[in-house]
C-alpha positions as CSV (number, residue, x, y, z in Angstrom):
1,X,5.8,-5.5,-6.7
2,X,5.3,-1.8,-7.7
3,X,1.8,-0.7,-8.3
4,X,0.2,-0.4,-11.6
5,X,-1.0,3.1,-12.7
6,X,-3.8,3.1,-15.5
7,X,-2.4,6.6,-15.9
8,X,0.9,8.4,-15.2
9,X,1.0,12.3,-16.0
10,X,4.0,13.7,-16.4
11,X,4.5,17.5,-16.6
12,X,1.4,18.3,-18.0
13,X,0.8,22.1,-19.3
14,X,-2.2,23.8,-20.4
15,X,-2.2,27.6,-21.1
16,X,-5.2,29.9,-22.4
17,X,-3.8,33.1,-23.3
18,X,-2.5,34.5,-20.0
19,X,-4.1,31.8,-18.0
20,X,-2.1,28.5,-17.1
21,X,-5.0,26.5,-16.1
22,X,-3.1,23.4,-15.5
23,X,0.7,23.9,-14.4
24,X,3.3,21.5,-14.4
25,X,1.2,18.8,-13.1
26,X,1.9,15.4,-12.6
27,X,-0.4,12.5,-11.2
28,X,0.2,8.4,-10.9
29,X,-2.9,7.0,-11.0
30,X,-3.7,3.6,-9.8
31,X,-5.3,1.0,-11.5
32,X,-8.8,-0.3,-9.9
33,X,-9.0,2.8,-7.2
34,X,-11.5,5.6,-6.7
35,X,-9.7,8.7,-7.5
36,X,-10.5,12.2,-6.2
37,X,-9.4,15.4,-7.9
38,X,-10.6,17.7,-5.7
39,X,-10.7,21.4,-5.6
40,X,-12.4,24.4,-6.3
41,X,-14.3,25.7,-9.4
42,X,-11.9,27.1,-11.6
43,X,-8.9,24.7,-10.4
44,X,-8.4,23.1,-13.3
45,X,-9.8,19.9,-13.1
46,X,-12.1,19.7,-16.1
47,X,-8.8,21.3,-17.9
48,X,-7.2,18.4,-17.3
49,X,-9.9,15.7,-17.9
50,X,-9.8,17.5,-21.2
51,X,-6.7,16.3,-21.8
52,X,-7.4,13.1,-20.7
53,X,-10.1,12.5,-23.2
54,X,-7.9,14.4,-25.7
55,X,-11.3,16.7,-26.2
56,X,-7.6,19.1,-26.1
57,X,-4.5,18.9,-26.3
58,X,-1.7,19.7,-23.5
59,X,0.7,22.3,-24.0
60,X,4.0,20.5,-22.7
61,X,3.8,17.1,-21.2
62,X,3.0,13.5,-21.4
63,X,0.3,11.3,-20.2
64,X,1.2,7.7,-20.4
65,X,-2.6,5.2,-20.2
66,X,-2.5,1.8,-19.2
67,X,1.5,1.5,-19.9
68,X,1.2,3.3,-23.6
69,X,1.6,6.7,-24.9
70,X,-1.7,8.2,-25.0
71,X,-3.2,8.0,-28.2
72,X,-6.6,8.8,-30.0
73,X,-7.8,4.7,-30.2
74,X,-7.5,4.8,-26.0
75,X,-10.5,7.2,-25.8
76,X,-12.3,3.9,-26.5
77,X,-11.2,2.5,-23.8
78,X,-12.2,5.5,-21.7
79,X,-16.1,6.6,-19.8
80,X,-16.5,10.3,-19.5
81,X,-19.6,11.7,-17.6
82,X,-19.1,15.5,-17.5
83,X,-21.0,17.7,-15.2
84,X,-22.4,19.3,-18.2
85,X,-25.1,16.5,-19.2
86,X,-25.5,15.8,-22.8
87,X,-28.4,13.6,-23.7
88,X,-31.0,14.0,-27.3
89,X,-33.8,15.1,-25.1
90,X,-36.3,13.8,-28.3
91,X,-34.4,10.4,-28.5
92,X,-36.0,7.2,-26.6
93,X,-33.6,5.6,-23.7
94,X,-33.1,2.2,-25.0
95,X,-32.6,4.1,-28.6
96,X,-29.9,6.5,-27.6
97,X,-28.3,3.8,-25.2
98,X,-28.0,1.4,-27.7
99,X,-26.8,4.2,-30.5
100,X,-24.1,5.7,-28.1
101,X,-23.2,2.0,-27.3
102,X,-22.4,1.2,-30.7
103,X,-20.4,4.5,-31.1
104,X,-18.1,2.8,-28.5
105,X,-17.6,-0.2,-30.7
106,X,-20.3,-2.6,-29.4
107,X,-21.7,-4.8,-31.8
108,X,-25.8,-4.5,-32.6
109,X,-26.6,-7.5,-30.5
110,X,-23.9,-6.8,-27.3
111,X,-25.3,-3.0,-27.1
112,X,-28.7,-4.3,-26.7
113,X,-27.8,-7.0,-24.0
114,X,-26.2,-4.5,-22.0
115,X,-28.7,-2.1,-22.3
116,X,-31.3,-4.2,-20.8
117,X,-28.6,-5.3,-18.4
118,X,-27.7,-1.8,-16.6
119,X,-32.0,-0.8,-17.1
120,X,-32.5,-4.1,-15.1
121,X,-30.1,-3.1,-12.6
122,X,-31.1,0.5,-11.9
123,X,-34.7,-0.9,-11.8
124,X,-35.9,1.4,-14.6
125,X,-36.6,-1.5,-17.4
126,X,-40.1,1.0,-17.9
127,X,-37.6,4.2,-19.3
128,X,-36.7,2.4,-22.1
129,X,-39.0,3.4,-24.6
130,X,-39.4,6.7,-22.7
131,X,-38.1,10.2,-24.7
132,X,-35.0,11.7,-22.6
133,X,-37.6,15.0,-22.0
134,X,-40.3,13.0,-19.9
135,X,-37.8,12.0,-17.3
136,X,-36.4,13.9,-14.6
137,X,-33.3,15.4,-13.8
138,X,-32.0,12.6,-11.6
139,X,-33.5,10.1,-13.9
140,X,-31.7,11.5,-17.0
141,X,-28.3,11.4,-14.4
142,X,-29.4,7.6,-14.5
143,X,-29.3,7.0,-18.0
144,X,-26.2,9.2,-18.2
145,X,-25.0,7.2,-15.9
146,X,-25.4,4.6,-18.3
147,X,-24.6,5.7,-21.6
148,X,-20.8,6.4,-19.9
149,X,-20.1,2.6,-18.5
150,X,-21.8,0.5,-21.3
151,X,-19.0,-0.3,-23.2
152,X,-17.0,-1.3,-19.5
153,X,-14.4,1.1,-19.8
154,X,-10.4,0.9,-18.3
155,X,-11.3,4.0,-16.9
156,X,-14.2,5.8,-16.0
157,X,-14.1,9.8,-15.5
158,X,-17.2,11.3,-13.4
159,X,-17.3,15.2,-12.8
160,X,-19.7,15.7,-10.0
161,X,-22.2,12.4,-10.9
162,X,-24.0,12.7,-7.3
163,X,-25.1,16.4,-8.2
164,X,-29.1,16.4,-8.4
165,X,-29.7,12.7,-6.9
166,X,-31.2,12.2,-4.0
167,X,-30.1,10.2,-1.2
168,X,-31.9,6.3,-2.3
169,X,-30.4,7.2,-6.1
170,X,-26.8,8.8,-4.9
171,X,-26.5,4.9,-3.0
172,X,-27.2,3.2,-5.9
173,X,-25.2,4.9,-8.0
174,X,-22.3,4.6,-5.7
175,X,-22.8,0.9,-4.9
176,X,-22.2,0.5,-8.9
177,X,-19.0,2.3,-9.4
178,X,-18.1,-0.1,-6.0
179,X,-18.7,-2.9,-8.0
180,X,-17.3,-1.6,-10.7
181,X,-13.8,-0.7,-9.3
182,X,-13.9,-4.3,-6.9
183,X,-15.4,-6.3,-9.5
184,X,-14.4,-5.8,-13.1
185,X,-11.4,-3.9,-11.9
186,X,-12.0,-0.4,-13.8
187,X,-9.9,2.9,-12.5
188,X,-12.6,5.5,-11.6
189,X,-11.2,9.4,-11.6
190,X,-14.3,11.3,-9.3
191,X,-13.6,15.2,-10.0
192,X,-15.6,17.5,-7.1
193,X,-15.8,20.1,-5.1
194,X,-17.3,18.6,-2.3
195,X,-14.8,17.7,0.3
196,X,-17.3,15.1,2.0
197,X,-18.2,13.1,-0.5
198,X,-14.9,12.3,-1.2
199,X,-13.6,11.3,1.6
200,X,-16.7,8.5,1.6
201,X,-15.5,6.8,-1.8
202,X,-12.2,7.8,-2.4
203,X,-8.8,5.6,-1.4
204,X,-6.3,7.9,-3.6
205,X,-6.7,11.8,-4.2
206,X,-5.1,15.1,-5.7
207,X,-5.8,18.6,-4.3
208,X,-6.1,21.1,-7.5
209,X,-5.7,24.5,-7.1
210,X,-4.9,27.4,-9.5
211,X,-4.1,24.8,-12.1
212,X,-1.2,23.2,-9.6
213,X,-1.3,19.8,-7.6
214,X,-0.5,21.7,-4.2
215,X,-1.2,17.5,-2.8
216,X,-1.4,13.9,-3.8
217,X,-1.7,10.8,-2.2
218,X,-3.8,8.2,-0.4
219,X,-6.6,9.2,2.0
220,X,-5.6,8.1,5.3
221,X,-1.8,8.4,5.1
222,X,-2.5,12.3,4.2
223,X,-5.0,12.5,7.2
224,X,-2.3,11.2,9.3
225,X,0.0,13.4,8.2
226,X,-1.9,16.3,9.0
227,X,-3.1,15.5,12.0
228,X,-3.0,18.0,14.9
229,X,-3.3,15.6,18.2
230,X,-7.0,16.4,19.1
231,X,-8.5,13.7,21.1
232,X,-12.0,13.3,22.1
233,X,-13.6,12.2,25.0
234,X,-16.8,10.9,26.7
235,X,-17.3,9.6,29.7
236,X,-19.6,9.6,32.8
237,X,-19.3,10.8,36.4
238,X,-16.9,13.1,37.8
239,X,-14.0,14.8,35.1
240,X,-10.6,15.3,37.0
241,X,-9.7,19.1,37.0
242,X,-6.0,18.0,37.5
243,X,-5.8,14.9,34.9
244,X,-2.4,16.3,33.2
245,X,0.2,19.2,31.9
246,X,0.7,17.8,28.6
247,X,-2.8,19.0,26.8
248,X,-5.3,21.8,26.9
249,X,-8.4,21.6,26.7
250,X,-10.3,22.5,23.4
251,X,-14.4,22.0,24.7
252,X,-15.9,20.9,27.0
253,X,-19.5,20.1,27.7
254,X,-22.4,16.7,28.2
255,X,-19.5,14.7,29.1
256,X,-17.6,15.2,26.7
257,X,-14.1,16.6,26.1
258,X,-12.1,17.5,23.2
259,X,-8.4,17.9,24.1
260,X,-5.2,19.2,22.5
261,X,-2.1,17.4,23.2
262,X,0.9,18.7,22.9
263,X,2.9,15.4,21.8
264,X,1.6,12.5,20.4
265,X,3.3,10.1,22.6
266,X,0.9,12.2,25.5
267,X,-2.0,10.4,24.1
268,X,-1.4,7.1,26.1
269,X,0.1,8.9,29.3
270,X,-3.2,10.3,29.4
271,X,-5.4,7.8,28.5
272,X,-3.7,5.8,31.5
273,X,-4.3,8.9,33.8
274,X,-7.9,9.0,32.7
275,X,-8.4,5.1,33.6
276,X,-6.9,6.0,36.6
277,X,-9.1,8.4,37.7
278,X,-12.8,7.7,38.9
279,X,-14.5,8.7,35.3
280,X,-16.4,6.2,33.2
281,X,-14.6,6.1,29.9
282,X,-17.1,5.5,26.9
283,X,-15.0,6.5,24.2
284,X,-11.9,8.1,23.6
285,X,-11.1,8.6,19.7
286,X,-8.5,10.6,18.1
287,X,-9.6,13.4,15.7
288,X,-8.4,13.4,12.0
289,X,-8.8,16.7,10.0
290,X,-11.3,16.8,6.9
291,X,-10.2,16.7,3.5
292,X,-12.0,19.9,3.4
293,X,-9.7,21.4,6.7
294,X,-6.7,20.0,5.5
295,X,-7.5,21.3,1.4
296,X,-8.0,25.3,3.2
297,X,-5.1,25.1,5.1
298,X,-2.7,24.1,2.1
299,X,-4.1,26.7,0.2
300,X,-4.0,29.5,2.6
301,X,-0.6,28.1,3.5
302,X,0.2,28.4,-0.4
303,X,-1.4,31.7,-0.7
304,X,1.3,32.7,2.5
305,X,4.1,31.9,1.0
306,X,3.8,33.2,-2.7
């Protein structure tokens, strides 16, 4: 069966004047993933989101949400946190909550259930009847946070949400878009910069550059395909000088080696020569690149061949 996408962008153009900041893109998007667009500031990511939330309008192109056209009544069916925060700083939490709930269609009674609902769960039940300008900059995140998921959207659009948390909130905030995605089944698009956080929550992702999709694709099947067979390995006693041809030898040092081979089919060759030998093997791992290796090379690669 052939995987649903909650959105399917097809050709999608957006020019400023003699800027195209997004360029012939298209993305399939599954439903119920973590999605990263990744890339640098200026890529084009927030472009795009733009278009997604139809705060503009694409140049050329077609985005297709949930199997429809897009249209202007699917924005209710869509959460947007930009990185750009916008909360009434004189407005009480529970107020504002409940007001921006019912923006989103809620009824009276349903905004107010889930308002106490998502306070209860972030342990903050005490905020409610606090203004916006007495809490902190994490805390407001929080009731961001908040404001974007009440009405359970299809899809839920975060531009950096783990900027200004610390470490206990950042885990919180990430075991609820978890249960979001696993639970009540709702597409999550994580727009970033930062390489590493991705590849902690993210199964699918797009690499954004100068307004072009330079890569697409799941997480581990594009760490596999960039691989550069680099093996690691510690062990204790003696390290055989002589252990084999086929690989050279990155770094070495506290027992522990990190290879280069020149085949992959070396690996177990090896591996066997190593068991062979009189060394202790603790651990012997293959290393994958970063998302934040493998994003550099395919831009400086890109940057090579225009």
């Amino acid at each position: 069966m052939a995987e649903a996408n909650i959105l399917d962008i097809q050709q999608v153009t957006k020019r400023y004047k003699n800027v195209v900041a997004v360029d012939d893109i298209s993305l399939r998007i599954p439903q119920a993933v973590i999605f990263g667009l990744l890339g640098p500031n200026g890529a084009g990511k927030t472009t795009l989101i733009r278009i997604i939330t139809q705060i503009i309008g694409p140049d050329s192109g077609t985005i297709v949400f949930d199997g429809e056209k897009l249209q202007p009544g699917h924005t209710a069916h869509i959460g947007y946190m930009p990185e750009e925060r916008g909360l009434y700083k004189k407005m009480k939490v529970g107020e504002q909550l409940q007001y921006l709930a019912q923006l989103k269609n809620l009824s009276s009674k349903e905004a107010k259930a889930r308002v106490i609902e998502w306070l209860a769960r972030f342990d903050i039940e005490d905020w409610r009847h606090k203004k916006v300008t007495d809490l902190s900059k994490g805390m407001q995140q929080k009731v961001q946070f908040i404001a974007t998921v009440l009405h359970q959207p299809k899809l839920l659009i975060l531009d950096e949400p783990f900027s200004g948390l610390d470490p206990v909130n950042a885990a919180l905030l990430r075991k609820e878009i978890y249960r979001m995605v696993n639970e009540l089944e709702i597409s999550v698009i994580f727009s970033t910069h930062r390489m590493e956080q991705v590849e902690e929550i993210c199964e699918n992702i797009a690499l954004i550059d100068k307004g072009e999709c330079i890569l697409d694709g799941k997480v581990d099947a594009i760490k596999q395909q960039f691989k550069k067979g680099i093996y690691t390995l510690k062990y204790s006693g003696e390290y055989p000088e002589n252990a084999a041809p086929d690989y050279t030898v990155i770094e070495q040092h506290d027992h522990t080696v990190t290879f280069k081979i020149r085949n992959e089919q070396f690996s177990n060759n090896l591996l066997k020569q190593l068991i062979d030998s009189d060394i202790h093997i603790i651990e012997f791992n293959e290393v994958l690149p970063t998302m934040n290796e493998i994003f550099i090379d395919q831009v400086m690669e890109k940057k090579a061949g225009e």
